[in-house]
C-alpha positions as CSV (number, residue, x, y, z in Angstrom):
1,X,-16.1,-27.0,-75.1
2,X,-16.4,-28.9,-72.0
3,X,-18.6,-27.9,-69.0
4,X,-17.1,-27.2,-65.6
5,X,-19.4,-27.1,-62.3
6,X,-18.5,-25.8,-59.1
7,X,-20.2,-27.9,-56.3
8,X,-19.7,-25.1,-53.8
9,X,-22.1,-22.0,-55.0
10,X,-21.2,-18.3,-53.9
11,X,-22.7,-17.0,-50.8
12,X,-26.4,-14.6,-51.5
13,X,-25.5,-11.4,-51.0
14,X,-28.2,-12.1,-47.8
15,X,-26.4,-14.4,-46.5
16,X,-22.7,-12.0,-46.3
17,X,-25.2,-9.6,-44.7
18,X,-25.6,-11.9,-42.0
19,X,-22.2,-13.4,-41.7
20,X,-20.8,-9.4,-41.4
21,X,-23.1,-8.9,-38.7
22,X,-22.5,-12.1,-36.5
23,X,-18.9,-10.9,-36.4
24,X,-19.6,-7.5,-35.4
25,X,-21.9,-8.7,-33.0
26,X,-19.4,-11.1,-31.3
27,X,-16.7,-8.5,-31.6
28,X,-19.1,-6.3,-29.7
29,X,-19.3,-8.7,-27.1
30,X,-15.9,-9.5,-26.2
31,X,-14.8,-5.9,-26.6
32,X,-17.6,-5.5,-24.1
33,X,-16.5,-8.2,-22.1
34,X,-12.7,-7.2,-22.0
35,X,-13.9,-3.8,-21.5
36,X,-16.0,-4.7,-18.2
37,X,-14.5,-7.6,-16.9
38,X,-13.6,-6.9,-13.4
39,X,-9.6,-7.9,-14.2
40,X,-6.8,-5.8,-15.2
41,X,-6.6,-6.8,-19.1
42,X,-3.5,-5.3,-21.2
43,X,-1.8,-6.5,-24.3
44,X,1.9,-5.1,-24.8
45,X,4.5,-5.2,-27.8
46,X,7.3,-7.6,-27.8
47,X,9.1,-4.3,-27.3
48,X,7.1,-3.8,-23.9
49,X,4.9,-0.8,-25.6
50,X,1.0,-1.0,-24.5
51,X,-0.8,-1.6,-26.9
52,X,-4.2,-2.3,-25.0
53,X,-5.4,-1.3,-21.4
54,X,-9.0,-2.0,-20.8
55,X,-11.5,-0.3,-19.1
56,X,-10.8,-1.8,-15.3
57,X,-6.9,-1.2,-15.7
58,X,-7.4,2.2,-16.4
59,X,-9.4,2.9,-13.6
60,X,-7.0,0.4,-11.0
61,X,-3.9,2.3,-12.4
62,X,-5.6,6.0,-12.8
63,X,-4.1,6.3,-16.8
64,X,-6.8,6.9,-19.6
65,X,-6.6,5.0,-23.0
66,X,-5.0,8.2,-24.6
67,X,-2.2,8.7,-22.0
68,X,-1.2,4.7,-21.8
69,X,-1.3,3.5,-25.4
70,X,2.1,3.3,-26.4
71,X,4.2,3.9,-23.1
72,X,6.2,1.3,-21.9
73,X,4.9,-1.3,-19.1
74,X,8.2,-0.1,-17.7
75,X,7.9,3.2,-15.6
76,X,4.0,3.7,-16.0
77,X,2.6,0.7,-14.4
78,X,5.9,-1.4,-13.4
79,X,8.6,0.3,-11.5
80,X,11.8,-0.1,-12.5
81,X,12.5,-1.8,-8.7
82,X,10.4,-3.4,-6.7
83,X,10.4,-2.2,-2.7
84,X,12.0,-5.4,-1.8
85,X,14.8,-4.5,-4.0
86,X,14.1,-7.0,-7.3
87,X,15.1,-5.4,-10.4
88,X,12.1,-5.5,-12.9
89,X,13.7,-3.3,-15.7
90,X,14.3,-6.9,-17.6
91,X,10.5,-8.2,-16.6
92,X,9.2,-7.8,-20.3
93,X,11.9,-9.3,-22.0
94,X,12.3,-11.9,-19.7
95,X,8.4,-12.7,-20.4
96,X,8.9,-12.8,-24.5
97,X,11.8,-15.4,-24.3
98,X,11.1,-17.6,-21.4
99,X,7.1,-17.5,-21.7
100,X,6.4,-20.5,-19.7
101,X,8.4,-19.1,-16.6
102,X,6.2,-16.1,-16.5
103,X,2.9,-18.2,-17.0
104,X,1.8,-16.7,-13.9
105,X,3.8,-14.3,-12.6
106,X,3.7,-11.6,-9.1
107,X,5.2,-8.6,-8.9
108,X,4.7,-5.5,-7.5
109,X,3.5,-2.6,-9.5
110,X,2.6,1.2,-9.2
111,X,-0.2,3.2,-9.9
112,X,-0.3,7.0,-11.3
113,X,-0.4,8.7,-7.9
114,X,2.6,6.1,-6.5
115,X,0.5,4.1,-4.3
116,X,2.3,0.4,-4.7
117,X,0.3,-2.3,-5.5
118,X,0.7,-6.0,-5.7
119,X,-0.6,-7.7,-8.8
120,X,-0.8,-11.5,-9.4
121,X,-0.8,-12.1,-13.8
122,X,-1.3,-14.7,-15.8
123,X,0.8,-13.9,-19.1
124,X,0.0,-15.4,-22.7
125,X,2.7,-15.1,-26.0
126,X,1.4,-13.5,-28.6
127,X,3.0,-14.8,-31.6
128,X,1.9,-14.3,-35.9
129,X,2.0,-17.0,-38.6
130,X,6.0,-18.1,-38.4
131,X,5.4,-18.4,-34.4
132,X,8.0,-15.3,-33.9
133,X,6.9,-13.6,-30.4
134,X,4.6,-10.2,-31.3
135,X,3.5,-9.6,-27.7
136,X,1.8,-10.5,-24.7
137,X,-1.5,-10.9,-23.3
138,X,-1.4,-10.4,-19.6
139,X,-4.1,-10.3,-17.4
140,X,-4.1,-9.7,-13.4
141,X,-5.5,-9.7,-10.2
142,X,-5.2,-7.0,-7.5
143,X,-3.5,-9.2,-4.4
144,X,-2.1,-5.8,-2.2
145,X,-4.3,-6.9,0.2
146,X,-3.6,-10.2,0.6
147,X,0.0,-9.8,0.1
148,X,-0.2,-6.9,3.5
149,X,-2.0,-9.8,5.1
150,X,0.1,-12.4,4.3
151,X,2.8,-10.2,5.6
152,X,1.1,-9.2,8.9
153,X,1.0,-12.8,9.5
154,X,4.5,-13.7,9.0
155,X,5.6,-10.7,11.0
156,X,3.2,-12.1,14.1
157,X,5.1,-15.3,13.3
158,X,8.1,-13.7,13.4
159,X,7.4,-11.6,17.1
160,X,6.3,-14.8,18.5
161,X,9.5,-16.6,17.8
162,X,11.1,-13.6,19.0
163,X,9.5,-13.6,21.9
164,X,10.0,-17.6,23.0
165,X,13.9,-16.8,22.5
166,X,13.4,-13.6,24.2
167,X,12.1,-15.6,27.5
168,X,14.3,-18.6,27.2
169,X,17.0,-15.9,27.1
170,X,15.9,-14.0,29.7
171,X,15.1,-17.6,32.0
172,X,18.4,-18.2,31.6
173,X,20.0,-14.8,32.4
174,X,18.0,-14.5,35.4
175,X,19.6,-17.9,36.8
176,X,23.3,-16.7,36.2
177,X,22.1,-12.9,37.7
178,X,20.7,-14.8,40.9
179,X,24.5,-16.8,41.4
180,X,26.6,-13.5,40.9
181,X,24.5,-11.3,43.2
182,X,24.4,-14.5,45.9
183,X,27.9,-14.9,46.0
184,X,28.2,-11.1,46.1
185,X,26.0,-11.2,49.1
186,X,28.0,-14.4,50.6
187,X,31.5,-12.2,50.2
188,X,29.7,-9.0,51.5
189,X,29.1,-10.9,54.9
190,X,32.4,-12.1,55.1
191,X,34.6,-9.5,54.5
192,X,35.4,-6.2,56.8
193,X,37.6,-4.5,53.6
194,X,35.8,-1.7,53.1
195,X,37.3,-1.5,49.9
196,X,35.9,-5.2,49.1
197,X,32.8,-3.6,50.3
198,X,33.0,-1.4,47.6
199,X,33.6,-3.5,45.0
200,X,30.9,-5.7,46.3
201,X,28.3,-2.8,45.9
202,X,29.4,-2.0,42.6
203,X,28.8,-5.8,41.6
204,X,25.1,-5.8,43.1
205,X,24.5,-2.5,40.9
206,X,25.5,-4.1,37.9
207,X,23.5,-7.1,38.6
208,X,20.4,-4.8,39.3
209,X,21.1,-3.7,35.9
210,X,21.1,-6.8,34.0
211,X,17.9,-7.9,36.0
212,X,16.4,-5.0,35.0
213,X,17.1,-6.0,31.1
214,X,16.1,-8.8,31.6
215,X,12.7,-8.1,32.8
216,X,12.2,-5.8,29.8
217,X,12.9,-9.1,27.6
218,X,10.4,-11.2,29.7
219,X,7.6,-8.5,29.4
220,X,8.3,-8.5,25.6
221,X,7.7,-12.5,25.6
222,X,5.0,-11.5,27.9
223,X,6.2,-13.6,30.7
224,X,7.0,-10.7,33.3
225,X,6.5,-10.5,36.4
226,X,2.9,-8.5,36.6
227,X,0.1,-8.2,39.3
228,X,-2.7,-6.6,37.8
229,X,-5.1,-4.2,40.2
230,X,-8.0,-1.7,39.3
231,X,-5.8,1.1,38.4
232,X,-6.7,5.3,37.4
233,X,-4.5,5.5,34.3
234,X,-5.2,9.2,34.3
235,X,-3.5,9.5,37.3
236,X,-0.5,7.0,36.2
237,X,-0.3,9.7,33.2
238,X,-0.1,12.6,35.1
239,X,2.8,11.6,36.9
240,X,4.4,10.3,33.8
241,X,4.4,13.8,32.5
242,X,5.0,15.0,35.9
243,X,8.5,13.3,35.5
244,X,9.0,14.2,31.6
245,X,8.9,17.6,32.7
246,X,11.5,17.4,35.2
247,X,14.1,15.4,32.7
248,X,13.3,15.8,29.5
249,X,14.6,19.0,27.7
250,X,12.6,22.3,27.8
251,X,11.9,22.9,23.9
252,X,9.7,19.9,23.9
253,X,6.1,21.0,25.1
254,X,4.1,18.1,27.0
255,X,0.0,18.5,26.9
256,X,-2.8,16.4,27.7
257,X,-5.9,15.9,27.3
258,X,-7.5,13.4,29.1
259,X,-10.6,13.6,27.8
260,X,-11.5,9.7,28.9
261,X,-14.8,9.7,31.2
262,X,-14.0,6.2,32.8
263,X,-9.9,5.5,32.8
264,X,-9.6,2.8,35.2
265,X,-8.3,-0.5,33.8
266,X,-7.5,-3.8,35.4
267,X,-3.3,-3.7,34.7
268,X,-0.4,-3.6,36.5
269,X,0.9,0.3,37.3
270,X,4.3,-0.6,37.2
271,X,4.6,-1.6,34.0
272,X,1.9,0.7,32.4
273,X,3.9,3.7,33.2
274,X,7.4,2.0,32.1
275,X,5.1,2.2,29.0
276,X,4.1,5.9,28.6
277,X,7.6,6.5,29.9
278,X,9.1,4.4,27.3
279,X,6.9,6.2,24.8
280,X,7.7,9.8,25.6
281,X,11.3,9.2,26.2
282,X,11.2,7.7,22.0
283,X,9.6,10.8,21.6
284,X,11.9,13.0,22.8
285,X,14.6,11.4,21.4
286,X,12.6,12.3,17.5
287,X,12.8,15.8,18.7
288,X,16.7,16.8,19.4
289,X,15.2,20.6,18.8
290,X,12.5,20.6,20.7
291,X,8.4,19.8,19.5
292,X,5.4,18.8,21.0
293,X,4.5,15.8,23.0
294,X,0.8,14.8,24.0
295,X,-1.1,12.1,25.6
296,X,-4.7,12.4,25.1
297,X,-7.3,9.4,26.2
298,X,-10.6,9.0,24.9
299,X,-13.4,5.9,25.3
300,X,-14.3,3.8,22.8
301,X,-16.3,0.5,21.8
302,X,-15.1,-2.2,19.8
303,X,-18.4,-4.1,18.2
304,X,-16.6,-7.2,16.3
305,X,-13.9,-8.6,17.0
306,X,-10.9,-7.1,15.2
307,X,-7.8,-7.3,14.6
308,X,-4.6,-4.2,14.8
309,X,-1.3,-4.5,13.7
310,X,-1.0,-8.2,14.8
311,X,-3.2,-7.3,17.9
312,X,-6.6,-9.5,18.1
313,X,-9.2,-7.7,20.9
314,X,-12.5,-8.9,21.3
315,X,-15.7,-6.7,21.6
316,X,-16.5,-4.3,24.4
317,X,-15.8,-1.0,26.0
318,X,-12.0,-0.1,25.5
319,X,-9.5,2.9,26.8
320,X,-8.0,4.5,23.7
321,X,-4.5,6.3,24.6
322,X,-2.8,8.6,21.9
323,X,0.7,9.6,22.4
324,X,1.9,11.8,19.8
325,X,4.7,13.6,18.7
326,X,6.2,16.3,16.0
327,X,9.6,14.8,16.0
328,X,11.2,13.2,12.6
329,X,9.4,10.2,12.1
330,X,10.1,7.1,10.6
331,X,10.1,5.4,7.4
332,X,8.4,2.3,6.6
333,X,10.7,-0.4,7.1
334,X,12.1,1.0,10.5
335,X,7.9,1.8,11.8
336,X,7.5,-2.1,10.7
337,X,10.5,-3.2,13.1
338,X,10.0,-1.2,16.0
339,X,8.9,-3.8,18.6
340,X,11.6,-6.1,18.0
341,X,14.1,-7.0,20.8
342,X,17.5,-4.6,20.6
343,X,16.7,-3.2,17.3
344,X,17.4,0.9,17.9
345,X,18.2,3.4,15.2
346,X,20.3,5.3,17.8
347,X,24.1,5.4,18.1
348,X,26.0,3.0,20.3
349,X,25.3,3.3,24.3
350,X,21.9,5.2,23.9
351,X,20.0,2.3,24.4
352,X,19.5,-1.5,24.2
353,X,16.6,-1.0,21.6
354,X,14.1,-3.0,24.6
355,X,12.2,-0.1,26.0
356,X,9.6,-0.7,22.9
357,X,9.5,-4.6,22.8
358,X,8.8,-4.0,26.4
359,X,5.6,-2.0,25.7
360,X,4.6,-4.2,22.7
361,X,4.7,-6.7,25.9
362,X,2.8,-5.2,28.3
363,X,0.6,-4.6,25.8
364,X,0.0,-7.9,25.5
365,X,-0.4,-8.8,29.1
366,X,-3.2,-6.3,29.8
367,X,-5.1,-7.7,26.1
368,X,-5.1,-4.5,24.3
369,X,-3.6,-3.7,21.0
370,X,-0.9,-1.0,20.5
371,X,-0.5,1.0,17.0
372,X,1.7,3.1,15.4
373,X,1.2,5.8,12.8
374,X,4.6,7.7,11.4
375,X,5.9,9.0,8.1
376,X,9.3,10.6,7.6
377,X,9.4,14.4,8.8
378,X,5.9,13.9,10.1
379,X,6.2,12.7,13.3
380,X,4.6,9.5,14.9
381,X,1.6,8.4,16.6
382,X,1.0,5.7,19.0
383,X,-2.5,4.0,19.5
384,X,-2.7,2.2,22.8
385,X,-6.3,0.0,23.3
386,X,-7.0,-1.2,27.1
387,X,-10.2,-3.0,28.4
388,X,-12.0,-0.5,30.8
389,X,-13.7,-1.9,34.1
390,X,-16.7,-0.1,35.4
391,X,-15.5,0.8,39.0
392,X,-12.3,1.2,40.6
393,X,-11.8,0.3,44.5
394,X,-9.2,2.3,45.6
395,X,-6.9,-0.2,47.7
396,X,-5.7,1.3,50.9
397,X,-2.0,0.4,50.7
398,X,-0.6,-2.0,52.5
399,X,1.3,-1.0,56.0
400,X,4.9,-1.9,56.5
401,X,4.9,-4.6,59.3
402,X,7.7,-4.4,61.8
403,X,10.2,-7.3,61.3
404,X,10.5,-9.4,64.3
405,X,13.3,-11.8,65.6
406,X,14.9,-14.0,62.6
407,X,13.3,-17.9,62.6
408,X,15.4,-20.6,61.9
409,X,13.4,-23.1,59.5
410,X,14.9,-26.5,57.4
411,X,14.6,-25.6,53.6
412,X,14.5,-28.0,51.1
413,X,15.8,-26.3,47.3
414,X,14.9,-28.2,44.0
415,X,16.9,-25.8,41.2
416,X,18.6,-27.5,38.0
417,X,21.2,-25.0,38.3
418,X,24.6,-26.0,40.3
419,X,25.4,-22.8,40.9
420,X,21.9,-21.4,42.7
421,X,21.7,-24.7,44.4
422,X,25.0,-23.9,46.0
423,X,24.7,-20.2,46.6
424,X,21.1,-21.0,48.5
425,X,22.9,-23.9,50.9
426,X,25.8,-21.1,51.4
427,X,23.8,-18.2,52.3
428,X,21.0,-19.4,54.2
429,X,23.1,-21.0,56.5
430,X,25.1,-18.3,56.8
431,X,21.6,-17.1,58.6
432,X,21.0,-20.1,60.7
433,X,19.1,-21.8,58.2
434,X,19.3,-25.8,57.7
435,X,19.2,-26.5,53.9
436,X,19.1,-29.4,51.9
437,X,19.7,-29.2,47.9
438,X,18.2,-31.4,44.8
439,X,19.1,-30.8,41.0
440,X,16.4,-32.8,39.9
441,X,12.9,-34.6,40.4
442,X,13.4,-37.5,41.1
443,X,15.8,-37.5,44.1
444,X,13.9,-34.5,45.7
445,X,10.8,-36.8,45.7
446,X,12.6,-40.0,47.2
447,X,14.3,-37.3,50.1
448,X,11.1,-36.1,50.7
449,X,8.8,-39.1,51.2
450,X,11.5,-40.4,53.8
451,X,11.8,-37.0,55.3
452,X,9.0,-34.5,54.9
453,X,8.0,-34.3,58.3
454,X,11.6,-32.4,59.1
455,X,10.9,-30.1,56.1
456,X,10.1,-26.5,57.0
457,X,9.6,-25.2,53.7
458,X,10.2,-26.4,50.2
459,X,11.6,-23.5,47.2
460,X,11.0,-25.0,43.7
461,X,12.6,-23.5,40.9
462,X,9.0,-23.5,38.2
463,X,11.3,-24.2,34.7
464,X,13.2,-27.6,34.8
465,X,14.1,-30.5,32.6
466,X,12.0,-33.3,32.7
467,X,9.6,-32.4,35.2
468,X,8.8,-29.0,36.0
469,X,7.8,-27.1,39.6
470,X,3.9,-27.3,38.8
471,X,4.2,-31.0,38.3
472,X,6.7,-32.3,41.1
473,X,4.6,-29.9,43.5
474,X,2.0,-31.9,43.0
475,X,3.9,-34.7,43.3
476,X,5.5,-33.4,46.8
477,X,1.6,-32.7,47.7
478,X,0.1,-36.6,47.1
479,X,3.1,-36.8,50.1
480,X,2.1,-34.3,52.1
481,X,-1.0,-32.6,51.8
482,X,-0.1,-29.7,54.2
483,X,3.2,-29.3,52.1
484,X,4.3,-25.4,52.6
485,X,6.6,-24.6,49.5
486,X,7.5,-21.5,47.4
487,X,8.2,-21.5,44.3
488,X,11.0,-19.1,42.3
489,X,11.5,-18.8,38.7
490,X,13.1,-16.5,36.2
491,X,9.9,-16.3,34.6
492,X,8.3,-14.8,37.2
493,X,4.5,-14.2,38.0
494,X,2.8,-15.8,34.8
495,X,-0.4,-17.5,33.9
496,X,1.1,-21.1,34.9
497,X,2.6,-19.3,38.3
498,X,-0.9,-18.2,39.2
499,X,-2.4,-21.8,38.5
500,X,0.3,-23.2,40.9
501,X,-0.6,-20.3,43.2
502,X,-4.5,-21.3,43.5
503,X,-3.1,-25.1,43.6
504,X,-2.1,-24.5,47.1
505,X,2.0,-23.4,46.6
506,X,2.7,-20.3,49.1
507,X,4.2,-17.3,47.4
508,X,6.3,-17.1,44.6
509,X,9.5,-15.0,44.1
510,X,11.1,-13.9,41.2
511,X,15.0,-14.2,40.4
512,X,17.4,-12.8,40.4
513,X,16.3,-12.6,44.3
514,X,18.7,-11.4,47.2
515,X,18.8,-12.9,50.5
516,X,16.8,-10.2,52.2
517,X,13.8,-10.4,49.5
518,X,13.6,-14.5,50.9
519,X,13.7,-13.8,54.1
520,X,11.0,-10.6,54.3
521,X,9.0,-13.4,52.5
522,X,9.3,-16.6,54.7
523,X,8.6,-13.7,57.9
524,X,5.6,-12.5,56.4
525,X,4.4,-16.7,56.1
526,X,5.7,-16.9,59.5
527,X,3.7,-13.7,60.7
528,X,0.6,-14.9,59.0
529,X,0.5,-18.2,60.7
530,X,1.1,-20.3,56.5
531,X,4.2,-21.3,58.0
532,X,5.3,-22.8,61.2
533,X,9.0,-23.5,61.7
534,X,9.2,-26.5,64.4
């Protein structure tokens, strides 16, 4: 019989002791580090049952082992539509037959309580011995955060292009205002119809109007015509609900509590209480049967910089103003959009949807940070922040000077826009004045190097093409040093404007400006000895 040897000898019992224990060891250790790794690890069935949910995911998504195994991914941690509207009902199957497409995936998912969550996965195929699909690996990363930051920052993006429209807009607007009420003004002094009168007022109303829109645009692109002063804001409340009182209806209760030990800021009063107005008038408009209204103040400090809604204030002592309200509330998506320019929830002709844009603004202007807190049926909640300044100079108010005979003074206008250029030349001579118009730069310059000494006073519109008024009124100035000019612009008082101002430039006046606005101003340069007519 022959003899057969196998090279390979059986394992010692031993040495399967060993081998056995290896394994259970390792096992041990990647069940341990599954277990604690600080990801969301699950493994799911080809038919999108869980078949694995480790230790992290079942604290992330508030399900224990015994209440997850064998749900579907589908209406336990996945919702069956995402809040931007995406379908996800497909997800799973979509992952088993296009694997590579769903490598790494994002979608947004939902915990036991509700709360939505974003989650950024990284998906593996799970296949047996033939390479038929069994399931998948997936494991993800918590992103809500970054996603809500990624989203703050495109909405910033989004209020700042906004806003540069807004002000071109606006710019523009302001121009053709300033030509309809100038001719207005050129027919009202013509006429003796007392019915063309009429019509004539009428027209002036309206163009107050669309002045007044206008200005709420340019102090939502933050380019409003403001003049900041110390100012008491308590006191600037108080007669904001002075006024609410008197208009708004009787169900709605108004209380304060202005609680704030130092209230005075460095803004413009004007425009803050446009802003609690605009803010209890939304109010009341959330409460059509009657609630509560409040304004309460409070001081706080800020020690880091820090960043609200898409606000960024630095450190210091700051003004916190709470307006609050029991009205209806708003959803999400409308809270998110409330700032914008002309969006309004409410029906057609009660409102142009600016009176907020106007406060996000303002808001702006003074470098605070604005907030708002609402949920449906729960009413809303605005945070207003304002830097606080120790002391506040009251500032006697100025007295109104007695206007004395007319002066006749040679202007010089620079304005890119036919139609103000003519309306100026029309109506100030109508008044005895000697004017002279440019549309651009270049021949204003040439006119006034030959001629400046016959120049009275020189009004420079601030936005034009090629050069604009800071730049040719420094031009005008290498001249004539002891150039007297004005400057007007449908951008009115901003941070360029006040450059321009300390540069040397006289006043400035907004548009759309009437006849009698100009001439109170070139008086009061006359009065104060700026300006000398020869």
């Amino acid at each position: 019989m022959a003899n057969y040897h196998n090279d390979a000898a059986p394992p010692y019992p031993q040495d399967s002791i060993h081998i056995h224990e290896a394994l259970r060891k390792s096992e041990e250790r990647y069940r341990e580090l599954v277990e604690h790794a600080n990801s969301i690890i699950l493994r799911w069935d080809k038919n999108g049952l869980i078949t694995f949910f480790n230790e992290y995911a079942q604290h992330f998504f508030g399900y224990t082992e015994e209440e997850i195994i064998g749900q579907h991914v589908v209406g336990t941690i996945v919702p069956a539509n995402e809040s931007t509207g995406r379908d996800l009902r497909p997800l799973m199957d979509h992952i088993c037959s296009h694997p590579e497409e769903h490598r790494y995936n994002v979608n947004e998912n939902v915990t036991r309580n509700g709360e939505r969550v974003w989650v950024a996965w990284t998906n593996k195929l799970l296949t047996d011995d033939n390479g038929e699909a069994i399931g998948v690996l997936s494991i993800g990363s918590d992103i809500t955060r970054q996603r809500l930051l990624e989203e703050e920052l495109r909405q910033a993006q989004k209020m700042q292009a906004i806003g540069e429209l807004a002000g071109g807009i606006a710019h523009d607007f302001n121009n053709m205002i300033h030509g309809i009420t100038g001719y207005a003004e050129v027919i009202q002094q013509i006429t003796c119809d007392a019915r063309v009168s009429e019509y004539i007022n009428h027209i002036l109303t309206t163009a107050q109007h669309a002045a007044e829109l206008t200005r709420q645009l340019l102090t939502f692109a933050r380019k409003g015509n403001y003049q900041l002063s110390e100012c008491n804001t308590h006191e600037i409340i108080r007669d904001v609900c002075a006024m609410l009182e008197r208009t708004i209806d009787r169900r709605i209760h108004i209380a304060q509590q202005l609680d704030a030990s130092r209230p005075h800021v460095m803004g413009d009063p004007a425009q803050l209480k446009s802003t609690f107005l605009n803010l209890g008038i939304n109010a009341k408009d959330a409460m059509p049967t009657g609630g509560s209204l409040s304004f309460s103040t409070s001081n706080v400090t800020i020690e880091t910089p820090v960043k609200i809604s898409d606000f960024e204030i630095e450190p210091g002592q700051y003004l916190l103003i709470n307006i609050s309200d029991s009205g209806t509330g708003m959803p999400a998506e409308i809270r998110r959009r409330i700032f914008e320019p002309f969006f309004t929830t409410k029906g057609s002709g009660r409102g142009a949807g600016l009176g907020l844009a106007a406060v996000y603004g303002t808001t702006h202007l003074h470098k605070g940070a604005i907030r708002c807190h609402s949920s449906e049926g729960e009413g809303s909640s605005f945070d207003l922040y304002l830097p606080i300044i120790k002391d506040c100079a009251r500032l006697a108010p100025k007295k109104p000077s007695e206007r004395g005979p007319q002066k006749q003074i040679r202007i010089m206008v620079v304005d890119d826009e036919a139609i103000v250029r003519q309306y100026s030349k029309t109506l100030f001579e109508m008044h005895g004045h000697e004017v002279t118009t440019f549309s651009g730069a270049e021949e204003a310059i040439n006119y006034y190097r030959e001629h400046y000494e016959t120049v009275d006073l020189v009004l420079l519109d601030m936005i034009m093409p090629r050069m604009d008024g800071q730049q040719l009124f420094s031009f005008l100035k290498r001249i004539n040093p002891d150039i007297k000019a004005m400057l007007s612009t449908g951008y009115s008082v901003d941070s360029k404007v006040q450059e321009i101002l300390e540069d040397g430039i006289l006043d400035c006046i907004p548009k759309p400006f009437t006849y009698e606005q100009l001439q109170e101003k070139i008086e009061e340069l006359v009065r104060s000895g700026q300006l000398e007519p020869a």
